[in-house]
C-alpha positions as a LaTeX table, in Angstrom:
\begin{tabular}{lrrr}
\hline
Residue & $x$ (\AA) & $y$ (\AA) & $z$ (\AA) \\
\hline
Unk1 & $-27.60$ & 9.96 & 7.78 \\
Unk2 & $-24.89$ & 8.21 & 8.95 \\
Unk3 & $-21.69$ & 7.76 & 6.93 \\
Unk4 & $-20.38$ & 3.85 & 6.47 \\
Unk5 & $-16.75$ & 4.02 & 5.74 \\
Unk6 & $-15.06$ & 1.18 & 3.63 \\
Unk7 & $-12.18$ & 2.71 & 1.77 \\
Unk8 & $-9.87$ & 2.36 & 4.36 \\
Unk9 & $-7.39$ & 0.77 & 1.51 \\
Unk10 & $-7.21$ & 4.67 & 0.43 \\
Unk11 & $-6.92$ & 6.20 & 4.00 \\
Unk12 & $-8.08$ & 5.44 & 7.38 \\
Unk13 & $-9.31$ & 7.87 & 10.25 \\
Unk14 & $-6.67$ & 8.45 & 12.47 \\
Unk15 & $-6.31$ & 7.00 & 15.52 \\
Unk16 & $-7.68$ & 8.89 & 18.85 \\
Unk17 & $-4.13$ & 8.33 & 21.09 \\
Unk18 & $-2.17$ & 9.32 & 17.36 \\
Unk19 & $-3.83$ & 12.51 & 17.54 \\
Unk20 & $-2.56$ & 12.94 & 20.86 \\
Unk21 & 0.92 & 11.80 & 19.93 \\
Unk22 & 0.81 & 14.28 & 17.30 \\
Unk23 & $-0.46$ & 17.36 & 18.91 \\
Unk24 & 2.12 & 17.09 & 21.65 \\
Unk25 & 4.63 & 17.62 & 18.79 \\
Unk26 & 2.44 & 20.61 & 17.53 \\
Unk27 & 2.29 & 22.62 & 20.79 \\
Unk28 & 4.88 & 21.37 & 23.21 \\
Unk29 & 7.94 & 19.92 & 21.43 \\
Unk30 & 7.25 & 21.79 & 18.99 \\
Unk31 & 11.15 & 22.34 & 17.71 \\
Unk32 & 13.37 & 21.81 & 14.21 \\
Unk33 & 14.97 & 18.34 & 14.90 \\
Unk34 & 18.29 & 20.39 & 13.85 \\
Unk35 & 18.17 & 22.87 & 16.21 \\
Unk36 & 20.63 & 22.78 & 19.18 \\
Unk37 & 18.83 & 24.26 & 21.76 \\
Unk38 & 16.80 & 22.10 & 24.16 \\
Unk39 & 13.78 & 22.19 & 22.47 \\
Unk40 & 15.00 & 21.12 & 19.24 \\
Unk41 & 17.17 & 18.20 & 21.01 \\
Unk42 & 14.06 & 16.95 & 22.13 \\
Unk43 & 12.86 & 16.77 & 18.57 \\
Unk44 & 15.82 & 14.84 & 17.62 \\
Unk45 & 15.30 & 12.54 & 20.51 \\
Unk46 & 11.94 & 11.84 & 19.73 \\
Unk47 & 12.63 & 11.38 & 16.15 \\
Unk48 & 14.84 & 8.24 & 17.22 \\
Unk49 & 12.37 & 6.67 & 19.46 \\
Unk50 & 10.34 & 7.12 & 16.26 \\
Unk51 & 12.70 & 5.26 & 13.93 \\
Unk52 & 13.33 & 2.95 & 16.73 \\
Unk53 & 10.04 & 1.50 & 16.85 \\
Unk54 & 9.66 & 1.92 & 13.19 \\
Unk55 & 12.57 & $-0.64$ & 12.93 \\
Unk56 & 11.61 & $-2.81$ & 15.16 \\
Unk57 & 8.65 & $-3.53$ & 13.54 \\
Unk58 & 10.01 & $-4.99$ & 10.43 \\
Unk59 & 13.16 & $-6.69$ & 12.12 \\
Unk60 & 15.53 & $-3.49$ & 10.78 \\
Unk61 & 18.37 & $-1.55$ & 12.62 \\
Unk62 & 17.71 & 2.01 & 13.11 \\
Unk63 & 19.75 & 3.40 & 11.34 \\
Unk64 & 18.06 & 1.54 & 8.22 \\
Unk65 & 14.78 & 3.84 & 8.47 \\
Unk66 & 14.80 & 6.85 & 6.77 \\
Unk67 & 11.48 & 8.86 & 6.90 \\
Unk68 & 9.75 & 10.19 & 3.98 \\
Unk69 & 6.61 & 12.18 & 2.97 \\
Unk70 & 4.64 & 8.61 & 2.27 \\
Unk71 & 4.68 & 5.67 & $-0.19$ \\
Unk72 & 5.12 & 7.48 & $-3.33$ \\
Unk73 & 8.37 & 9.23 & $-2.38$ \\
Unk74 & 9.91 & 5.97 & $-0.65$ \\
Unk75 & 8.98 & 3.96 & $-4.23$ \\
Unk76 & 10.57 & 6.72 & $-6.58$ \\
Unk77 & 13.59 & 6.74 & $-4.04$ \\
Unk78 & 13.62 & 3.10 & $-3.85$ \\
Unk79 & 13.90 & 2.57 & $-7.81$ \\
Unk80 & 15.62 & 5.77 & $-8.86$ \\
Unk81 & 18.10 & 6.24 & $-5.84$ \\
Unk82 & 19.09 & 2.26 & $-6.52$ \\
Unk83 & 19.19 & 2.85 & $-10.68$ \\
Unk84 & 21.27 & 6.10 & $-10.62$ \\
Unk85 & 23.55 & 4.99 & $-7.53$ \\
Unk86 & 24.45 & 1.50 & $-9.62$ \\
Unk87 & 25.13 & 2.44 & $-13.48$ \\
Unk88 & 26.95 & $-1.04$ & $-14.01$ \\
Unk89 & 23.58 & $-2.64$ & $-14.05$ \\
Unk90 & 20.07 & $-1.19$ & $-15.83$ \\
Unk91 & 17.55 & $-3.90$ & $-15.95$ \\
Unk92 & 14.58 & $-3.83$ & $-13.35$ \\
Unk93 & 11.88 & $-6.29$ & $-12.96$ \\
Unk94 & 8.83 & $-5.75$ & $-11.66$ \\
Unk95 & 4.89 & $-6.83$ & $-12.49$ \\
Unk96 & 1.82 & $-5.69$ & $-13.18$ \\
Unk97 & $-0.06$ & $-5.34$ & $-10.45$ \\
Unk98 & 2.47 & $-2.57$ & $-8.66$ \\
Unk99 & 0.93 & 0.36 & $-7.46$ \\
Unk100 & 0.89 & 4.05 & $-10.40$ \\
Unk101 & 3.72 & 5.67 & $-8.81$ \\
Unk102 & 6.02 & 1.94 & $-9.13$ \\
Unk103 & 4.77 & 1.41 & $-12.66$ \\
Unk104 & 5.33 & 5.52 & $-13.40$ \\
Unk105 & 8.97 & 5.52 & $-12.13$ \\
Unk106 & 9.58 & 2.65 & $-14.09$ \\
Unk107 & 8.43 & 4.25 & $-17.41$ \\
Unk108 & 10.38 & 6.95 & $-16.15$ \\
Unk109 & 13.41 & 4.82 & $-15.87$ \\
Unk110 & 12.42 & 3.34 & $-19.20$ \\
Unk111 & 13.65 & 7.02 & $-20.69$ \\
Unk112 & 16.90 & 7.32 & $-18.45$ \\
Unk113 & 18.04 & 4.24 & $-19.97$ \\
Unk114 & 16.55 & 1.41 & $-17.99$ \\
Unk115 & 15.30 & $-2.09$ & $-19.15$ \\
Unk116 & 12.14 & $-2.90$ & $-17.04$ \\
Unk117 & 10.57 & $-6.25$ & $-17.30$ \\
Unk118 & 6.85 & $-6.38$ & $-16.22$ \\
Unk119 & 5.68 & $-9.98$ & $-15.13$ \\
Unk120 & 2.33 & $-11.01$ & $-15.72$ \\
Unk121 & 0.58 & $-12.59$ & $-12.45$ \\
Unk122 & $-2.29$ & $-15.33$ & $-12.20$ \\
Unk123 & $-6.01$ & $-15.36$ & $-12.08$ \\
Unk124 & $-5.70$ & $-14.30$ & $-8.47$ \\
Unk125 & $-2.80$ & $-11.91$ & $-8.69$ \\
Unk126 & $-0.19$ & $-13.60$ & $-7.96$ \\
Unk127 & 3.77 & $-13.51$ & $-9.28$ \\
Unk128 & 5.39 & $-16.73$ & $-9.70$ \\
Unk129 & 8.52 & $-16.78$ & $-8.02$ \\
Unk130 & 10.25 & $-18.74$ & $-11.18$ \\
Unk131 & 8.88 & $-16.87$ & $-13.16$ \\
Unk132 & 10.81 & $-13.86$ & $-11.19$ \\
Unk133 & 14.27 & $-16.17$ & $-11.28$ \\
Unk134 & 14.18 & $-16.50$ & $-15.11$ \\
Unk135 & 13.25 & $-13.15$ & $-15.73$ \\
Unk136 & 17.26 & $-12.39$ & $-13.96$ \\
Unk137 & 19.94 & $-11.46$ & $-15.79$ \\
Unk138 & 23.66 & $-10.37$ & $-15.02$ \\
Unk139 & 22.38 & $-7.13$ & $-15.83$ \\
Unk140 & 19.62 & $-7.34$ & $-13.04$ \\
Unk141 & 19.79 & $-4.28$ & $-10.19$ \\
Unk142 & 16.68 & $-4.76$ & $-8.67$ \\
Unk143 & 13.82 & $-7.11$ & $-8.49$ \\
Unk144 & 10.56 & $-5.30$ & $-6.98$ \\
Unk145 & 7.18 & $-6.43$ & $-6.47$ \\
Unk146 & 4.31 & $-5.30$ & $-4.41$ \\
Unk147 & 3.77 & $-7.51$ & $-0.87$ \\
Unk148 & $-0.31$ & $-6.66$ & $-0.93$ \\
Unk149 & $-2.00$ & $-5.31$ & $-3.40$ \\
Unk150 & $-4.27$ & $-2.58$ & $-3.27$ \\
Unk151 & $-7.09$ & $-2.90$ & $-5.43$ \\
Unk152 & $-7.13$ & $-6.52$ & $-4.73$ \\
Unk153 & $-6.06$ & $-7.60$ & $-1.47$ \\
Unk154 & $-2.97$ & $-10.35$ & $-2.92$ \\
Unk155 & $-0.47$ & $-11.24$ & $-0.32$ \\
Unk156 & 3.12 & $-12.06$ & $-2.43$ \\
Unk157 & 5.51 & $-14.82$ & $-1.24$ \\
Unk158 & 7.88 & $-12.23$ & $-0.70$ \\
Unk159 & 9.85 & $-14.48$ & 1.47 \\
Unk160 & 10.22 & $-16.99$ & $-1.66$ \\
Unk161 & 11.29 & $-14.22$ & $-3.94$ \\
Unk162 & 13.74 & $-12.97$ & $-1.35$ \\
Unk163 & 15.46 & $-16.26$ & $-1.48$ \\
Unk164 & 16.01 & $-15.99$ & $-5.13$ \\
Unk165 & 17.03 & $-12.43$ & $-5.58$ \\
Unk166 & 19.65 & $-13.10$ & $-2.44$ \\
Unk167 & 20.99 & $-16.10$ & $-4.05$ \\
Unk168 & 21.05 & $-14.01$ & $-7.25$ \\
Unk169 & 22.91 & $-11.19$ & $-6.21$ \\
Unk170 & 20.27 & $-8.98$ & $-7.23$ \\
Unk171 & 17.90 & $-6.24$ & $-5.21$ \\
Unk172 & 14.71 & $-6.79$ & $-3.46$ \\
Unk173 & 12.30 & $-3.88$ & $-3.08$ \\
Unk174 & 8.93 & $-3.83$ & $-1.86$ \\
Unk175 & 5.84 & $-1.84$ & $-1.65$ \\
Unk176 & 4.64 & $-2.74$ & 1.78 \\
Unk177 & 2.22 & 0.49 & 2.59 \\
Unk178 & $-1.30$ & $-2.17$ & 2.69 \\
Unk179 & 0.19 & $-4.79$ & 4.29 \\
Unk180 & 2.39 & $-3.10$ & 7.05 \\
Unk181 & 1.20 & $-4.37$ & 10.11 \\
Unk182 & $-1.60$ & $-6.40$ & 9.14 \\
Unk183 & 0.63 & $-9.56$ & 7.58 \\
Unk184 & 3.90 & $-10.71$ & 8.52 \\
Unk185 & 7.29 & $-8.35$ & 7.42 \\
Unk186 & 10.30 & $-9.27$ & 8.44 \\
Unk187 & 13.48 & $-8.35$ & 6.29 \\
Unk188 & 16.23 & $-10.35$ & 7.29 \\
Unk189 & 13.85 & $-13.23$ & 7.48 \\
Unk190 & 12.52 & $-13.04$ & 3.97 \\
Unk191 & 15.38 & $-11.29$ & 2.55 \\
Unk192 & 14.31 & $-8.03$ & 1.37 \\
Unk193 & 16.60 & $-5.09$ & 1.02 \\
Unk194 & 14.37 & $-2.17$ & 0.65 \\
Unk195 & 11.10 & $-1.77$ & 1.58 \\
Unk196 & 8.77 & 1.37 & 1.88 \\
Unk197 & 6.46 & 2.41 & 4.18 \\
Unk198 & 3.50 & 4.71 & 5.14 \\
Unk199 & 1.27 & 5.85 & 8.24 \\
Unk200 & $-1.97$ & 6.84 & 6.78 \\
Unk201 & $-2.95$ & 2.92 & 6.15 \\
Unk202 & $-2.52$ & 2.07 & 9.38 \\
Unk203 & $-4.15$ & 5.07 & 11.48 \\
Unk204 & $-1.93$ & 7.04 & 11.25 \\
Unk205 & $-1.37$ & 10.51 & 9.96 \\
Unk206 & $-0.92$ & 11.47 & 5.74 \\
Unk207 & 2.24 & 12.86 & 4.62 \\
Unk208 & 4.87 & 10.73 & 6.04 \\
Unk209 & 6.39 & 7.28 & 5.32 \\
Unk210 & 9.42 & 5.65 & 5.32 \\
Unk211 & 12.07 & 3.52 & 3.15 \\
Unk212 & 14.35 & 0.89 & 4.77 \\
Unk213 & 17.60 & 0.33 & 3.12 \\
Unk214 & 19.26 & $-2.56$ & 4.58 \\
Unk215 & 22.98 & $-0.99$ & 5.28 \\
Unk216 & 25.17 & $-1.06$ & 2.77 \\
Unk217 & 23.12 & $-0.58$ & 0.07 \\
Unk218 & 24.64 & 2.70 & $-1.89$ \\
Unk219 & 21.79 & 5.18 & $-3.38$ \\
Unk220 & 21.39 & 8.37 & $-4.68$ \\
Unk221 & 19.51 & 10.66 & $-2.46$ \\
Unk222 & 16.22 & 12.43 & $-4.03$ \\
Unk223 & 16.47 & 15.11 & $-2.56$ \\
Unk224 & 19.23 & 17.88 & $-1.58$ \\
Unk225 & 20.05 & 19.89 & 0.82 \\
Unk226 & 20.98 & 20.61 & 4.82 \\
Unk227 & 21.64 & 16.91 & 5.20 \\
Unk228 & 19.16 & 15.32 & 7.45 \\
Unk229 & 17.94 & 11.34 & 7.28 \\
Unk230 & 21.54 & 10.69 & 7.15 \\
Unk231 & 22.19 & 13.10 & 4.40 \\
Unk232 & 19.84 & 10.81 & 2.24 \\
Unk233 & 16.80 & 12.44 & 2.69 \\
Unk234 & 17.20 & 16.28 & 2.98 \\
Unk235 & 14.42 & 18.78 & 4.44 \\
Unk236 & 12.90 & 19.53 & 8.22 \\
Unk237 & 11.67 & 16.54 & 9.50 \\
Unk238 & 7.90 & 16.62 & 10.32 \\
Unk239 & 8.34 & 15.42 & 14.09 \\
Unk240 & 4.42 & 15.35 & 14.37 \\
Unk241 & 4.48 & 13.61 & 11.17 \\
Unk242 & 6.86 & 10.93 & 12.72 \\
Unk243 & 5.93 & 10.36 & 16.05 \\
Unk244 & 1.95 & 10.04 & 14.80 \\
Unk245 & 3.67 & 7.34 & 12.51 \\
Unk246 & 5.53 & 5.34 & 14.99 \\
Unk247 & 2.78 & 5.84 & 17.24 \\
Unk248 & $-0.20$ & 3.93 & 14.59 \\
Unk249 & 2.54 & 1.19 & 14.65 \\
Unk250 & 2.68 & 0.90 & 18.60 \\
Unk251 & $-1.24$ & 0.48 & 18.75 \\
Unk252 & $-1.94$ & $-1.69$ & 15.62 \\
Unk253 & $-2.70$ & $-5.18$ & 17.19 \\
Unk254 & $-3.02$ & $-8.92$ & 16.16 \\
Unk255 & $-6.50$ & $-8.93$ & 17.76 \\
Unk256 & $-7.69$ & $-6.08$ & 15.47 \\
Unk257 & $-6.25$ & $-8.08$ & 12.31 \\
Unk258 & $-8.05$ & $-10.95$ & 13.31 \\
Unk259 & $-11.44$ & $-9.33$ & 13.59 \\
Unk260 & $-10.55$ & $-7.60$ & 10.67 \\
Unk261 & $-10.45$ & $-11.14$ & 9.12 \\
Unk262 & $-14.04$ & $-12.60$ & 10.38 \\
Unk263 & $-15.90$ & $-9.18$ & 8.95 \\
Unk264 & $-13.87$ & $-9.24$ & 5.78 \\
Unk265 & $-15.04$ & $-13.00$ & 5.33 \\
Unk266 & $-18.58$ & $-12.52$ & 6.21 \\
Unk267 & $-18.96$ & $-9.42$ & 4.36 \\
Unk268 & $-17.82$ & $-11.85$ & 1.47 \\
Unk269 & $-19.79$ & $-14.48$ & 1.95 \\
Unk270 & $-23.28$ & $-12.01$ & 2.09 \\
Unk271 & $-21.82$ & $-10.34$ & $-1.35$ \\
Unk272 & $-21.54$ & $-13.75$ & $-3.31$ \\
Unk273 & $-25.08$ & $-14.34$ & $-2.12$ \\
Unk274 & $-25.94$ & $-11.74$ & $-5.25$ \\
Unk275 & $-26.56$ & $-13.43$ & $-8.16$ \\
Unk276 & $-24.06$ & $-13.44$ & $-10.74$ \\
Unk277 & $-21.10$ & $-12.03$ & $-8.38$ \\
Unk278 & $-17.53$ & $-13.09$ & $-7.72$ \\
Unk279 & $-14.61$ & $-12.51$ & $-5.92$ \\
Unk280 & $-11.45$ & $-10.55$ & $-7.45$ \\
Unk281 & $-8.49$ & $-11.58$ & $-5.73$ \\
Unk282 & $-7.17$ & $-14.74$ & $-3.22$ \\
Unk283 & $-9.69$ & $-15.85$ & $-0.45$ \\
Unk284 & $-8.07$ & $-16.57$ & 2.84 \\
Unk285 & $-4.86$ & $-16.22$ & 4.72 \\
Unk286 & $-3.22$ & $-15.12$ & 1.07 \\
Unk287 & $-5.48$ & $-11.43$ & 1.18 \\
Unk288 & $-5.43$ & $-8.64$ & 3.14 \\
Unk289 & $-7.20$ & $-8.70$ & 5.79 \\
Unk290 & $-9.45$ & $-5.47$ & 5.34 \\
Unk291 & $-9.80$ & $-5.74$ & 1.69 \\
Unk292 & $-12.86$ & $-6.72$ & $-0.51$ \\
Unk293 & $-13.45$ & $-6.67$ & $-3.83$ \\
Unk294 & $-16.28$ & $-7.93$ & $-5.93$ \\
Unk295 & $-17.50$ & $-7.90$ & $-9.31$ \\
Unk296 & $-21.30$ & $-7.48$ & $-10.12$ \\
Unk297 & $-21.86$ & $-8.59$ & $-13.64$ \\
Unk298 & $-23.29$ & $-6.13$ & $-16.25$ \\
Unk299 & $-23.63$ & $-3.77$ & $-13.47$ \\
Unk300 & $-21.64$ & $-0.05$ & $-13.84$ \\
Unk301 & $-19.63$ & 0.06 & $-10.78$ \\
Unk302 & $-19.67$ & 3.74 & $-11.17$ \\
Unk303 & $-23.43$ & 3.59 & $-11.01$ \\
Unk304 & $-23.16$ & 1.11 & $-7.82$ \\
Unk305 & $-20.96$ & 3.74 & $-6.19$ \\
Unk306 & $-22.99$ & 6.63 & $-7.22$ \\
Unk307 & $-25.76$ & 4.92 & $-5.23$ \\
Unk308 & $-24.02$ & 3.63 & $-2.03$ \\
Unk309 & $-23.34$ & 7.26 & $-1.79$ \\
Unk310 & $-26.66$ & 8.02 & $-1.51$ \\
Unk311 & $-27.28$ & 6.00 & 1.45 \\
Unk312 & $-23.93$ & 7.02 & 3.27 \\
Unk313 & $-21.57$ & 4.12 & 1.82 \\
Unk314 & $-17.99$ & 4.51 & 1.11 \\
Unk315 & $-16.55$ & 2.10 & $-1.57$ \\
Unk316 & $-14.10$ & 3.06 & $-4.29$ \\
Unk317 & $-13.53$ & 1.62 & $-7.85$ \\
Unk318 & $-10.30$ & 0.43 & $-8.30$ \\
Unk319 & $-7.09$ & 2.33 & $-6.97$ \\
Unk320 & $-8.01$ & 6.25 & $-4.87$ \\
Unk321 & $-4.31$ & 7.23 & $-5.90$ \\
Unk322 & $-5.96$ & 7.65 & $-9.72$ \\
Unk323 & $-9.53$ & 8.52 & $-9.11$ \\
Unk324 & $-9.18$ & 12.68 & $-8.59$ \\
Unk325 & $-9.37$ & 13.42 & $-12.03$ \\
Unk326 & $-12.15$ & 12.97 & $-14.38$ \\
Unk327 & $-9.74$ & 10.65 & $-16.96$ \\
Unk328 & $-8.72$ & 8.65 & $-13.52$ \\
Unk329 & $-12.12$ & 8.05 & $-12.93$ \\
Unk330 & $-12.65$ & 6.48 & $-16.24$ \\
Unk331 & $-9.19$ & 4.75 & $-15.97$ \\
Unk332 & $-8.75$ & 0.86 & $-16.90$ \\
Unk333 & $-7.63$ & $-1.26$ & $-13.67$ \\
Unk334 & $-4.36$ & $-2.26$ & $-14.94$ \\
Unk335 & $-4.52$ & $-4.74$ & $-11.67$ \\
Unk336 & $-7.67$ & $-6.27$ & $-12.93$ \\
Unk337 & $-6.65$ & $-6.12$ & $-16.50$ \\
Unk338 & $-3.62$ & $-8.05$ & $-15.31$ \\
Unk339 & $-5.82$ & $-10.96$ & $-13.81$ \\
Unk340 & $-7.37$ & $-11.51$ & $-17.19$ \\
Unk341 & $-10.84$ & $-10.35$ & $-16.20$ \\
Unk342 & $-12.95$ & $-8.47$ & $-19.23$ \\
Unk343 & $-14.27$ & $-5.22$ & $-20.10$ \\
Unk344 & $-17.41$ & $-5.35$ & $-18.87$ \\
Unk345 & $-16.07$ & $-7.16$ & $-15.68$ \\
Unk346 & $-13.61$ & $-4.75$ & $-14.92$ \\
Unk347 & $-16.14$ & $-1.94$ & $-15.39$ \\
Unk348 & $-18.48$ & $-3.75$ & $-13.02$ \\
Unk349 & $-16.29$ & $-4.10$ & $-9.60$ \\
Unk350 & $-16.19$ & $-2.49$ & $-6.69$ \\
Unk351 & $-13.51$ & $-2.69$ & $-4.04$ \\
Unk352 & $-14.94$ & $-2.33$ & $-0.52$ \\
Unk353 & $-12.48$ & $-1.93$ & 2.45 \\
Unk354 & $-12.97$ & $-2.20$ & 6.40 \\
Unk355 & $-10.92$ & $-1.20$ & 9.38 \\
Unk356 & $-10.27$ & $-1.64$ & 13.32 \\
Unk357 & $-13.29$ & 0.75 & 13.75 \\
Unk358 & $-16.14$ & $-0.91$ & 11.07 \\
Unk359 & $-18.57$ & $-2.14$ & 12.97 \\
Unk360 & $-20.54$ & $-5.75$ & 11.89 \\
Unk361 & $-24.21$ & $-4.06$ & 12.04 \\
Unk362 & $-22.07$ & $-1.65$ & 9.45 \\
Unk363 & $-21.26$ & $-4.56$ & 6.72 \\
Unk364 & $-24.86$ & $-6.65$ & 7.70 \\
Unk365 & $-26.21$ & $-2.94$ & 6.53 \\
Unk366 & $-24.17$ & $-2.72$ & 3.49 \\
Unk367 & $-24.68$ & $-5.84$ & 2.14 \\
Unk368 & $-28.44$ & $-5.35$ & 2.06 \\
Unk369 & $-28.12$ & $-2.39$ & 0.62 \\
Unk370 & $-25.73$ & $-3.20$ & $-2.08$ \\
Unk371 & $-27.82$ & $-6.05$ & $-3.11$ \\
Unk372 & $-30.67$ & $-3.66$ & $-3.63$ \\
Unk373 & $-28.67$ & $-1.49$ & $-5.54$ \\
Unk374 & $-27.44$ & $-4.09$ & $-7.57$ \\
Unk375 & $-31.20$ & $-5.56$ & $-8.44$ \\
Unk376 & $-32.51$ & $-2.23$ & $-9.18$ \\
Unk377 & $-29.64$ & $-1.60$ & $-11.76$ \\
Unk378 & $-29.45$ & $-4.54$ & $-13.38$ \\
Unk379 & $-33.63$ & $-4.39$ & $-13.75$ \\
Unk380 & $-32.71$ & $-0.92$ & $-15.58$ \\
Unk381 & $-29.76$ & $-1.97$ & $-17.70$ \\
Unk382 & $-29.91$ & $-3.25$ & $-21.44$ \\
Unk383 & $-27.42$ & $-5.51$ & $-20.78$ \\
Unk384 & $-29.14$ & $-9.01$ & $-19.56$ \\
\hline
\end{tabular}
C-alpha cells in the first residue's frame, strides 16, 4: 500500500541534493569547525557560506545568524536571552495562537518575574495590530507573535506590527519556522529584530535552526561554554546539520510555492464538498501555502485519522510538537480554542498538509477517501 504523506507542517522528507550536501560533511569534511588544522578550517569555511545564504534569505547580515538545534531552542533563546539580558523592562506580549514551546517559555517567564500579555486573535486567527499597540507599555521588552501558524495556516501582518513595535521602542520576535521560504520575510523591511528559524520544514534536515538577532541587540546566551556562534551559542557546530540547512534554502523555489498553492486550494475546494464541513483558518494569499485544515462536524477526528491510516494517509490533529504522549493526544487546540470554535468542533478537525513532492492524483485520492470515511462515521455516531 502506498503511503500518502500530508503532515509536512510536522516534518518534510528531506530533499535528495540536501542529502548530498549533508553526507559530504559526514565523510569528507568531516572536521570540528574549531579545529585549526585544514580539515577543520574547511568546516569553518563552510559554516559561513552556510550563514551566508541563511542571511541572505531574510535580508540579514551574517553575522546576525546564529545556528541552533531548531525552533524550540531559537524561541526559548529569543524570549529568555532578551528577558534576562534587559532587567529594566519585564512585560512581554504575545497571543494565543504561538506555538507550545513560545507559550511554555512564557509561563516560564511568568515565574522569573515576567508580565506576559496574551492577545486574543479573530475568527480566522488573526492579531490585530492595535490591538498589539495598546497592549504597550513603558515597561514593554518584547512584542512576539507567530508569522504562520501551524495548526492553521494564518499569515500575520508582521510588517504592520513591525512598524509599531519600531516606533515604540519595543522588541519584535517572530516564530518564522512554517513560513520560511514559502511567504515573504524580510527584516529590515518589516522591522523585525529577532526571528527564528528551522530546516526540517523546508526539506531540510531535523536538529538545526537558527535565530537572527539584528546587531545590537544585547542577550544572554543559553548556553555555556567553548564560545562558538559568537560566544552566544556554545557547543560543536553540526556542519552537516548546517550546510543541509542552508542547502533546503538554496533549492526552495517560488514555482514550488505556487503549485503548492493550486493543490492546497483544490484539495479545499473537494473537502467543503462534504456535507457539513468548513474551513479553519484564512483562505487565500493570507495562509500558508501547504496547509489545510478542516472541520467535519460531529465526526471524532481521532477516529478520521485512525482510518486514513488504514488506507496509507498521513494527517495529524492539531499541533505534532504535542501529540507523542497519550495526554498530548487528547490535548485541547489552544489555536482553535483561540478562534472561538466549540468542543465538539475542535474535537472534529483535521489538519492536512502537502509539500513540493505531493502529487495531485495524491489529494484527488484523499479526498475520496476522506469523504468515505467521514459518511461511514457519521452513519455510526449518536451524534446527528
Amino acid at each position: 500500500m502506498k503511503t500518502i504523506y500530508l503532515d509536512n507542517a510536522a516534518t518534510t522528507k528531506v530533499d535528495d541534493s540536501v542529502v548530498k550536501e549533508i553526507n559530504k560533511y559526514f565523510t569528507e569534511s568531516y572536521g570540528n569547525a574549531s579545529s585549526s588544522h585544514l580539515i577543520g578550517k574547511e568546516a569553518k569555511r563552510a559554516i559561513g557560506e552556510a550563514r551566508e545564504t541563511i542571511a541572505k534569505s531574510i535580508g540579514a547580515k551574517d553575522e546576525e545568524i546564529f545556528f541552533t538545534s531548531g525552533g524550540t531552542e531559537s524561541n526559548n533563546w529569543a524570549l529568555k536571552g532578551l528577558f534576562f539580558a534587559n532587567p529594566g523592562k519585564n512585560h512581554i506580549i504575545t497571543t494565543r495562537i504561538e506555538h507550545d514551546c513560545v507559550l511554555e517559555t512564557c509561563r516560564w517567564l511568568e515565574l522569573q518575574g515576567a508580565k506576559i500579555t496574551y492577545l486574543g486573535v479573530d475568527k480566522q486567527g488573526f492579531v490585530n495590530p492595535k490591538d498589539v499597540e495598546k497592549a504597550i507599555t513603558p515597561k514593554t521588552l518584547l512584542v512576539s507573535v507567530i508569522h504562520g501558524n501551524n495548526e492553521i495556516g494564518t499569515i500575520q501582518d508582521i510588517g504592520a506590527i513591525g512598524e509599531i513595535c519600531r516606533r515604540k521602542g519595543v522588541y519584535l520576535h517572530t516564530d518564522a519556522c512554517q513560513s520560511y521560504t514559502k511567504t515573504l520575510l524580510d527584516v529590515k523591511k518589516q522591522n523585525i529584530d529577532l526571528v527564528t528559524l528551522n530546516a526540517h520544514k523546508i526539506h531540510g534536515p531535523k536538529g538545526v535552526g537558527a535565530l537572527y538577532i539584528r546587531k545590537g541587540i544585547k542577550t544572554t546566551p543559553l548556553l555555556h561554554g567553548g564560545g562558538q556562534e559568537s560566544f552566544f551559542r556554545s557547543g560543536t557546530e553540526n556542519v552537516p546539520g548546517i550546510m543541509g540547512f542552508a542547502k533546503s534554502v538554496k533549492v526552495a523555489s517560488s514555482g514550488d510555492i505556487k503549485r503548492m498553492i493550486k493543490l492546497r486550494d483544490k484539495f479545499i475546494e473537494n473537502l467543503l464538498k462534504i456535507p457539513n464541513t468548513k474551513l479553519n483558518g484564512p483562505v487565500g494569499e493570507k495562509r500558508l501555502c501547504n496547509n489545510i485544515n478542516i472541520c467535519f462536524s460531529n465526526v471524532d477526528s481521532e477516529a478520521i485519522g485512525d482510518y486514513l491510516i488504514s488506507y496509507g494517509i498521513c494527517s495529524s490533529i492539531g499541533s505534532a510538537c504535542s501529540s507523542n504522549t497519550l495526554e498530548g493526544m487528547h490535548k485541547r487546540s489552544h489555536v482553535l480554542e483561540a478562534i472561538g470554535l466549540n468542543e465538539m468542533e475542535m474535537k472534529s478537525s483535521v489538519r492536512f498538509s502537502i509539500s513540493k513532492y505531493t502529487a495531485e492524483e495524491e489529494l484527488e485520492y484523499a479526498s475520496k477517501i476522506v469523504a468515505s470515511v467521514v459518511e461511514k462515521l457519521r452513519r455510526m455516531s449518536p451524534l446527528k
